[in-house]
Backbone as ProteinMPNN parsed JSONL, in Angstrom:
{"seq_chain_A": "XXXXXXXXXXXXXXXXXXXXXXXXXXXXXXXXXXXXXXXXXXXXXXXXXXXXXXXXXXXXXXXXXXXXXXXXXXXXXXXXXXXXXXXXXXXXXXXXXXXXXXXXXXXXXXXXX", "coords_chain_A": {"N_chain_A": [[17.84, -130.622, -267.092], [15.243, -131.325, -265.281], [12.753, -129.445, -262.724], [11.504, -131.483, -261.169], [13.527, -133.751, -261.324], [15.966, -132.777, -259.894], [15.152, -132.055, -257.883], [14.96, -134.691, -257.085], [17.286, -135.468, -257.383], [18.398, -134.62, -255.079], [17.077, -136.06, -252.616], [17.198, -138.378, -250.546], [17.046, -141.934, -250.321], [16.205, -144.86, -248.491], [15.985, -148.383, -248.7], [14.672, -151.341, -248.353], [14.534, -154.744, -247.961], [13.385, -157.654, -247.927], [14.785, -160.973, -247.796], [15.373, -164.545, -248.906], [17.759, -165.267, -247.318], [20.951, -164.841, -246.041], [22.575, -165.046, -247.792], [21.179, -164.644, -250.166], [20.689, -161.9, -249.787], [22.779, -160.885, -249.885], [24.319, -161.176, -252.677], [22.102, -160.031, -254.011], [22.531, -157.232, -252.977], [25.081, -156.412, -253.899], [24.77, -156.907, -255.992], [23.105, -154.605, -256.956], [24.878, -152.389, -255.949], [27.142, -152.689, -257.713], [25.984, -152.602, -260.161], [25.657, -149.344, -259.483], [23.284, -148.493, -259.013], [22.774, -148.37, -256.111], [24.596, -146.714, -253.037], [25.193, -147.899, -251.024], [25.073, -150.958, -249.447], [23.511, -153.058, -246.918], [23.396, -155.624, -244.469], [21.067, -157.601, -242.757], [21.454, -160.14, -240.906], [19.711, -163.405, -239.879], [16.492, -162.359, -239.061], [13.312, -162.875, -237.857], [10.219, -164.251, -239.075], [7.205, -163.886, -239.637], [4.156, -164.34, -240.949], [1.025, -164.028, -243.3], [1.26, -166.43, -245.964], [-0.67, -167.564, -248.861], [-3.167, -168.74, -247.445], [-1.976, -169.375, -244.777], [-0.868, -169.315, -242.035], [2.753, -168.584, -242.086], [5.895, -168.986, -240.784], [8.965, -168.106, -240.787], [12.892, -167.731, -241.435], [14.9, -164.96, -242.391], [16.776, -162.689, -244.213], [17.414, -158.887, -243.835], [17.942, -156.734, -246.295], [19.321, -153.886, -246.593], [19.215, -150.841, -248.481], [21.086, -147.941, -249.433], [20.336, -145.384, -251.21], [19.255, -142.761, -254.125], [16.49, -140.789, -254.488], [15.533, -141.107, -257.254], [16.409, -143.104, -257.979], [14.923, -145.301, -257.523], [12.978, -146.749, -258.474], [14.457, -148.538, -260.501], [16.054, -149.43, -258.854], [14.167, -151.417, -257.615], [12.539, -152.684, -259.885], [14.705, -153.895, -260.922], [15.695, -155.66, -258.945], [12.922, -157.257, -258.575], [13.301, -158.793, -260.941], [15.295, -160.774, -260.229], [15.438, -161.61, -257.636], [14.491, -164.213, -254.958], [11.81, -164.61, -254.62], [8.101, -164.701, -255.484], [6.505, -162.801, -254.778], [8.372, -160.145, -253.51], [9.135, -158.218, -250.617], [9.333, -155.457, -251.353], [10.624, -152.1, -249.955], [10.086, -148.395, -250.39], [12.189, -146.099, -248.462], [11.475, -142.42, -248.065], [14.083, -140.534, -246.745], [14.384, -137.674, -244.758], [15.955, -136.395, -243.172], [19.337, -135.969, -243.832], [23.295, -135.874, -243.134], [24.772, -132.926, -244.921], [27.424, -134.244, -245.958], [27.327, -136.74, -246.574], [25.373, -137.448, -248.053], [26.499, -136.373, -249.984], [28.505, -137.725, -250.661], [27.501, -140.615, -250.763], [25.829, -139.124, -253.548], [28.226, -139.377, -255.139], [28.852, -141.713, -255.13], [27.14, -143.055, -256.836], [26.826, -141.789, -258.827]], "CA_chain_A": [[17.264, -131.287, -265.92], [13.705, -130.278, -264.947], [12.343, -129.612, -261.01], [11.332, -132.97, -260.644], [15.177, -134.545, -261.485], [16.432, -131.995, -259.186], [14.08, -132.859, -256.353], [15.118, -136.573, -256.991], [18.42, -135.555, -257.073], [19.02, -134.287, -253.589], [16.124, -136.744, -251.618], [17.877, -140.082, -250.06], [15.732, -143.442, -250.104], [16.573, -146.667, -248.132], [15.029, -149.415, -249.899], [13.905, -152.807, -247.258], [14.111, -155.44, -248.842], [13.081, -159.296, -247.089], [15.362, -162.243, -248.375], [15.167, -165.83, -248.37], [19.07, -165.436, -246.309], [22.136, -163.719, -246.031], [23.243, -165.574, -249.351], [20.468, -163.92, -251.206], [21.091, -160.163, -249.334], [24.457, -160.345, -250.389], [23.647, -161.422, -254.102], [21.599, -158.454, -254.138], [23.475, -156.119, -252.551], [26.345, -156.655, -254.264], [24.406, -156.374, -257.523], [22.733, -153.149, -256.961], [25.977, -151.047, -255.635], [28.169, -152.604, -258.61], [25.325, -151.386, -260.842], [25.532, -148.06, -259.029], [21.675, -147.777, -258.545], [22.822, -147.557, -254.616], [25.893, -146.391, -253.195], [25.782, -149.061, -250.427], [24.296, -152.149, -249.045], [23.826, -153.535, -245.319], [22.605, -156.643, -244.458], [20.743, -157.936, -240.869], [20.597, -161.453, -240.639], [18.514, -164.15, -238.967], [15.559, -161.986, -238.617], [12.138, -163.835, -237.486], [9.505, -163.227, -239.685], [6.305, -164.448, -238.978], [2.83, -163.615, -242.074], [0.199, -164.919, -243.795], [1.32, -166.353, -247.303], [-1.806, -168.208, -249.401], [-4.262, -168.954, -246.756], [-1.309, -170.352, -243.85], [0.636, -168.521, -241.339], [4.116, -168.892, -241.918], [7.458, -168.525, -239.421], [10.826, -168.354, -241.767], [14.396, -166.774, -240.214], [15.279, -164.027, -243.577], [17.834, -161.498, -243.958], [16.882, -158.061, -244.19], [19.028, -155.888, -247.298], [19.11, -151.799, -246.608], [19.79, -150.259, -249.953], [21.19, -146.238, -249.381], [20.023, -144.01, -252.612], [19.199, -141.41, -254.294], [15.006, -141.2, -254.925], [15.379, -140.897, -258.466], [16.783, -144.583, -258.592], [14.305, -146.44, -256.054], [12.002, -147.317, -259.661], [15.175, -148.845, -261.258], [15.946, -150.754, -258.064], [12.423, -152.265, -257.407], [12.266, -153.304, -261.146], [15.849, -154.663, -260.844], [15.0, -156.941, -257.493], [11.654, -158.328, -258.708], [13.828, -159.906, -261.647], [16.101, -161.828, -259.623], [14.339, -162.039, -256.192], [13.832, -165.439, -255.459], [10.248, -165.004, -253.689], [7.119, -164.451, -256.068], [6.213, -161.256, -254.56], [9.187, -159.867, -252.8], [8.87, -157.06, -250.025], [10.552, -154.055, -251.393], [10.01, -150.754, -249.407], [11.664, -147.764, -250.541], [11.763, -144.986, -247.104], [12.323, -141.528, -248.181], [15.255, -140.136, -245.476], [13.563, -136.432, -244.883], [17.55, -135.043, -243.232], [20.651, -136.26, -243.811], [24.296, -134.767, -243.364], [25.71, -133.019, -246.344], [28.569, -134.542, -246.368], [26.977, -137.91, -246.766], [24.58, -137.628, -249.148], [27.79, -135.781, -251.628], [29.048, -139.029, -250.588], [26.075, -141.313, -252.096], [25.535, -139.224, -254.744], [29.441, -139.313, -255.987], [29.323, -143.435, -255.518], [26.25, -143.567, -258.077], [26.938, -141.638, -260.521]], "C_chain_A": [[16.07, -130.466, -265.444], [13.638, -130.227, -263.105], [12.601, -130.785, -260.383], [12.703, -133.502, -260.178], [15.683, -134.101, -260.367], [16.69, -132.384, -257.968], [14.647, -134.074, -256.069], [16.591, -136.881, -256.638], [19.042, -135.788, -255.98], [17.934, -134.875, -252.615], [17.375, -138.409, -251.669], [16.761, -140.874, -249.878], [16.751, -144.478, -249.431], [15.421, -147.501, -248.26], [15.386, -150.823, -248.741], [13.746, -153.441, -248.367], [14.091, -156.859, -247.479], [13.91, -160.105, -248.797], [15.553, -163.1, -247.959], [16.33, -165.87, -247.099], [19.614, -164.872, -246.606], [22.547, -163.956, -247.23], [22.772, -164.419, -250.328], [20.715, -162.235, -251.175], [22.066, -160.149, -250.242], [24.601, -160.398, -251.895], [23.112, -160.277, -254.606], [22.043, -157.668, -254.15], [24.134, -155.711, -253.226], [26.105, -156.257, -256.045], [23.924, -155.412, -258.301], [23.872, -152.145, -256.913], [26.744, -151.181, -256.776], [27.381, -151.96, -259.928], [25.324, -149.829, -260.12], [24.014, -147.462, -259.011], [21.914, -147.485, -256.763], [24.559, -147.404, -253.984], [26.459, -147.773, -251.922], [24.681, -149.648, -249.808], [24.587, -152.887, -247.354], [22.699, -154.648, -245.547], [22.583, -157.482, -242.958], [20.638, -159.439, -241.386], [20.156, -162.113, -239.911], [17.534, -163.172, -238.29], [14.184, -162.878, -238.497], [11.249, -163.118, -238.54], [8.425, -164.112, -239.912], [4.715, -163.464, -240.426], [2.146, -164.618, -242.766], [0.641, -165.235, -245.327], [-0.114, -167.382, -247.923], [-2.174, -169.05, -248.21], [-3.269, -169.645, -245.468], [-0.636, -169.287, -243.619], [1.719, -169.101, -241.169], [4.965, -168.29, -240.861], [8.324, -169.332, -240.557], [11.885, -167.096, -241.245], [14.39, -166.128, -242.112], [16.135, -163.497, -243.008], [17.123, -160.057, -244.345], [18.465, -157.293, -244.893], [18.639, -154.403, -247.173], [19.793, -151.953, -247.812], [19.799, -148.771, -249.574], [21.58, -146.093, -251.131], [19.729, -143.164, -252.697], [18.015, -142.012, -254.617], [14.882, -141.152, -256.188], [15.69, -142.994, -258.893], [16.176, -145.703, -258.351], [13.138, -147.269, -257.703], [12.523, -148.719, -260.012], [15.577, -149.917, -260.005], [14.913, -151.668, -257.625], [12.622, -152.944, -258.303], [13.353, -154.159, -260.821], [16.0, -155.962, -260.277], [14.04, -157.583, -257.774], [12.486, -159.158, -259.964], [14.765, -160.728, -261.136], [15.833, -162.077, -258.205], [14.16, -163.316, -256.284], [12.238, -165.749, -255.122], [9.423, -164.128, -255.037], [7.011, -162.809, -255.733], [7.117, -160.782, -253.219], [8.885, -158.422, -251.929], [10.208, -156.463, -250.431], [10.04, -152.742, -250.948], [10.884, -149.668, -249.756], [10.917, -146.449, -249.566], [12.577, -143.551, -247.308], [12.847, -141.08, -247.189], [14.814, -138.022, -245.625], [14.856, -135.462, -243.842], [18.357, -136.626, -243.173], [21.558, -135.674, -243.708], [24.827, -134.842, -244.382], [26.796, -133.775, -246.997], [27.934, -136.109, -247.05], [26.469, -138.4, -247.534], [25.543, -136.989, -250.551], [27.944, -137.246, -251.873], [28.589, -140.041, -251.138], [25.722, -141.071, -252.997], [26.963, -139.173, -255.64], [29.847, -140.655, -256.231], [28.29, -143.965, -256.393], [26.396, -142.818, -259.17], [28.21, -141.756, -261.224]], "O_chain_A": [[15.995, -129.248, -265.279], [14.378, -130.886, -262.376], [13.409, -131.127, -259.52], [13.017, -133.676, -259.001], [15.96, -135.013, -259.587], [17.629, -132.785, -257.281], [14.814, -134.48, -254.918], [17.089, -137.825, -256.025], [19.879, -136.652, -255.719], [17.791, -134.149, -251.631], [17.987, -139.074, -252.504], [15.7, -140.527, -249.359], [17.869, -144.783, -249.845], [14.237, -147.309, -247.983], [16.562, -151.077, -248.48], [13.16, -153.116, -249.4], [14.696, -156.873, -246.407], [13.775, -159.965, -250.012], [15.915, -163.134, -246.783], [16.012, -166.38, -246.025], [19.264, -164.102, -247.5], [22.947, -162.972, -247.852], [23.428, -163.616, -250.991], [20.876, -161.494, -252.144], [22.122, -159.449, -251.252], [25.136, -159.382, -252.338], [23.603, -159.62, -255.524], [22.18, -157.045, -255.203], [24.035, -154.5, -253.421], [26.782, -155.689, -256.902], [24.023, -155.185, -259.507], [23.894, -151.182, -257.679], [27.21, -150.121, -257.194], [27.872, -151.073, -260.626], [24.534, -149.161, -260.788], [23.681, -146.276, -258.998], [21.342, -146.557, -256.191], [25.526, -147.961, -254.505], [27.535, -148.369, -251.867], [23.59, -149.111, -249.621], [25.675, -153.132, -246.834], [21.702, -154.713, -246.266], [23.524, -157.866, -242.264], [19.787, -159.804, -242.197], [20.032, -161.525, -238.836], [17.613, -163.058, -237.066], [14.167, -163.757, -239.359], [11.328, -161.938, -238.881], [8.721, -165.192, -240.423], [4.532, -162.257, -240.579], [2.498, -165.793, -242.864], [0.41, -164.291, -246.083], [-0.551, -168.047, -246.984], [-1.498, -170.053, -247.982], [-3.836, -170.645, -245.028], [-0.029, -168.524, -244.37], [1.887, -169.99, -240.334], [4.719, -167.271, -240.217], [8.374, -170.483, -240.992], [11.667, -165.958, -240.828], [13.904, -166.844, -242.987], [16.44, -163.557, -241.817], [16.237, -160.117, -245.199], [19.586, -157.247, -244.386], [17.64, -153.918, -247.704], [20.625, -152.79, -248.162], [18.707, -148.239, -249.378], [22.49, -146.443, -251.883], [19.712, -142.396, -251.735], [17.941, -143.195, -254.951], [13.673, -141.152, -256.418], [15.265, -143.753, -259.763], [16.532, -146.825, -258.709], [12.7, -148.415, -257.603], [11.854, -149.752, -259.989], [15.421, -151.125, -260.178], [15.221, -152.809, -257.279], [12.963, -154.078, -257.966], [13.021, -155.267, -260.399], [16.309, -157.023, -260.819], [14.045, -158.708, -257.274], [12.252, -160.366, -259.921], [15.047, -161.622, -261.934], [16.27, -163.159, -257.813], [13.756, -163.811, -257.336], [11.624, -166.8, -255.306], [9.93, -163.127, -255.543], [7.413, -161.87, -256.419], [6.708, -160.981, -252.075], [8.395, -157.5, -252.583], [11.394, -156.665, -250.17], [9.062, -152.266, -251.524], [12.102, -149.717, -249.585], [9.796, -145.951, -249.677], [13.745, -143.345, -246.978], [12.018, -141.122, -246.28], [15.055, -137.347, -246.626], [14.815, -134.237, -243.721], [18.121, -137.754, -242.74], [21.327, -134.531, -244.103], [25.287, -135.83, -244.953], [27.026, -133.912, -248.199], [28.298, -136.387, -248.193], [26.719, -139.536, -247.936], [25.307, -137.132, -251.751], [27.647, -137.868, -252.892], [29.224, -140.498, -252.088], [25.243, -141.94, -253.726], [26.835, -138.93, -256.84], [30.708, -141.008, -257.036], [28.361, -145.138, -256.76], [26.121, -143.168, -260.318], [28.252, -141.641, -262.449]]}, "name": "protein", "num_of_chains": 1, "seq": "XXXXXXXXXXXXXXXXXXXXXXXXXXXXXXXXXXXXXXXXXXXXXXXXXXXXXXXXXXXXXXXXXXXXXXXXXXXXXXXXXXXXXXXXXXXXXXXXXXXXXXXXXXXXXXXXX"}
């Protein structure tokens, strides 16, 4: 394992994702943690969400999907989500977490690997 891995090892990411609804969160969710790219999945629904898509401002209610990881995996979940996403260009954000408590992050990294 080189620096880098290391580094990637012990950094936490939560990964934003926008979905058409709670259906789709949970779809997701559900498909990331059982792959073990995250150790767990939360999901807000009926959020407002209000942007410009091809030349028209839209208003659509979404769900928003938290993804808790490890930064080494945030590649492998991006890639993962744009193939079954149902929106063209899906918002995926991944937010590196700069403290966490030890115990927690053992905890996330013992439910992915």
């Amino acid at each position: 394992m080189n620096e880098y891995d290391l580094v990637c090892d012990n950094l936490m990411a939560l990964v934003y994702v926008t979905t058409s609804n709670e259906e789709e969160a949970i779809k997701i969710g559900k498909l990331v943690v059982e792959k073990r790219l995250a150790a767990c999945s939360n999901i807000v629904s009926n959020m407002k969400s209000i942007y410009w898509w091809e030349g028209n401002l839209e208003e659509d209610n979404e769900a928003i999907l938290l993804l808790k990881t490890i930064e080494k995996n945030v590649d492998e979940i991006i890639d993962f989500i744009k193939g079954i996403h149902s929106y063209d260009n899906p918002c995926i954000l991944a937010i590196p977490i700069s403290n966490v408590s030890k115990n927690y992050l053992k905890w996330v990294k013992d439910e992915i690997n």
